[in-house]
Steps between C-alpha positions, in 0.01 A plus 500: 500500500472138608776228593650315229727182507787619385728224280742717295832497663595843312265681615503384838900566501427912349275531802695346779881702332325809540584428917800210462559500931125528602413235247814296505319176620284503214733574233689187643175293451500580139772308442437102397635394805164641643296570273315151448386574887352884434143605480496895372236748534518876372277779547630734274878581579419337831575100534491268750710161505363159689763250504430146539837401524465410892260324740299813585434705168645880557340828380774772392338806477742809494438886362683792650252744716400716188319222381404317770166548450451343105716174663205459786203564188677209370545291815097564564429331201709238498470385950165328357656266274836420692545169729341498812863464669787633412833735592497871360801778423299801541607905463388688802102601500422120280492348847113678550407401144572140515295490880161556337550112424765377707530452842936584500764372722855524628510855340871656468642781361791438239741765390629420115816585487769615200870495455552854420867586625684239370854656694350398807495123390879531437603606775402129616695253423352183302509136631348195411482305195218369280263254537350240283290206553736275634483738835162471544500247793685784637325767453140327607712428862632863528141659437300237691716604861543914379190595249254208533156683382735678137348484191735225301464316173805260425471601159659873578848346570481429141515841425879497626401811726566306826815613726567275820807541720649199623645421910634171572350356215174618596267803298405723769454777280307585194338775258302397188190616278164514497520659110785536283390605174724594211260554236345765716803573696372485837565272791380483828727369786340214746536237739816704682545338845845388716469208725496639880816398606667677242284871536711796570756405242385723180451183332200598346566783425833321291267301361305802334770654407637200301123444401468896387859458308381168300144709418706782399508480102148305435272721663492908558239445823582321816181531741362290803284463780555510846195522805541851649505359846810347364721757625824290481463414169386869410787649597721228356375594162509843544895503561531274219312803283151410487265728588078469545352582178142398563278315800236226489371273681459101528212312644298167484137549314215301587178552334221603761191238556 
């Protein structure tokens, strides 16, 4: 069964809702606001996304560990054919795949996490308010001094999924989204960071909470990623309700001589 394209957003969205968490990301990616920078590739009921939406194209590659094994058939064929540099979101075990052609770097595990005990998130009270454009000056400040190496597109503030908490006039807290997709009712929260003179204070953790409450009746699945050496932020979302659902890893991909 070889590798296809894959250019039908239907049937790309009835394979990806089969597992909305584990293939969050990608449902997010259908949308238009994405979609113009998506290359697909299925296998069967297995697909692969490359998004050329950043400087660095990204490989998502996700299947749970049942099926593991059909996702890396479809990774084997396609590691030929895919740029000789890029960043790759790979399930557990696609790490040895991808090696046969690509000498990998800054490997770390990632835990995705879901919001599945929503009474924990109330017993936190929300703060903040959201952001638009206008606050962007802001926000570039706050996560150049307390998350300078996130993942952040100016055009996700237009989402209106951005919470920042204000001190003195200054943001020194925020929570946003990396996905928030109605149509396929899944977002995935993003670029959550507090400036560190102001840790210690449960903004953040206000900030999701407001975030979570705004999210609340567009979208039935509230995921994210967080490194699993992050043990702060770990346990921060796991008294907010989250809870690990699935583990991958991230790493640089450099196509061997």
């Amino acid at each position: 069964m070889p590798v296809r394209a894959e250019h039908d957003r239907a049937v790309l969205a009835e394979l990806l809702s089969r597992d909305p968490v584990l293939h969050a990301y990608q449902l997010g990616d259908l949308d238009d606001f994405f979609w113009p920078y998506t290359s697909w590739f299925r296998r069967g009921d297995e697909v692969a996304l490359l998004y050329h939406g950043v400087d660095l194209p990204t490989l998502l590659a996700f299947a749970p560990p049942e099926r593991t094994g059909e996702l890396a058939a479809l990774v084997t064929e396609l590691a030929p054919v895919l740029p000789a540099r890029l960043w790759a979101h790979l399930s557990p075990g696609l790490d040895a795949t991808v090696a046969r052609w690509y000498e990998l770097s800054d490997v770390a595990a990632h835990h995705r996490m879901a919001l599945t005990d929503p009474a924990r998130l109330g017993r936190t009270c929300p703060v903040g308010r959201p952001l638009d454009r206008d606050d962007l000056p802001a926000l570039r400040d706050l996560y150049a001094v307390a998350y300078p190496d996130n993942w952040f597109d100016p055009r996700m503030v237009d989402t209106g999924q951005y919470v920042g908490v204000d001190d003195g006039g200054e943001l020194v807290a925020v929570a946003g989204v990396h996905v928030w997709s109605p149509t396929w009712r899944v977002a995935a929260l993003g670029n959550v960071t507090t400036h560190p003179r102001s840790r210690g204070r449960g903004l953040a953790a206000g900030a999701v909470a407001a975030l979570c409450a705004r999210l609340a009746d567009t979208v039935d699945h509230v995921t994210l990623n967080v490194r699993a050496d992050n043990l702060a932020a770990v346990r921060l979302y796991e008294r907010l309700g989250f809870t690990r659902v699935a583990e991958f890893i991230e790493c640089g991909l450099r196509r061997r001589p």
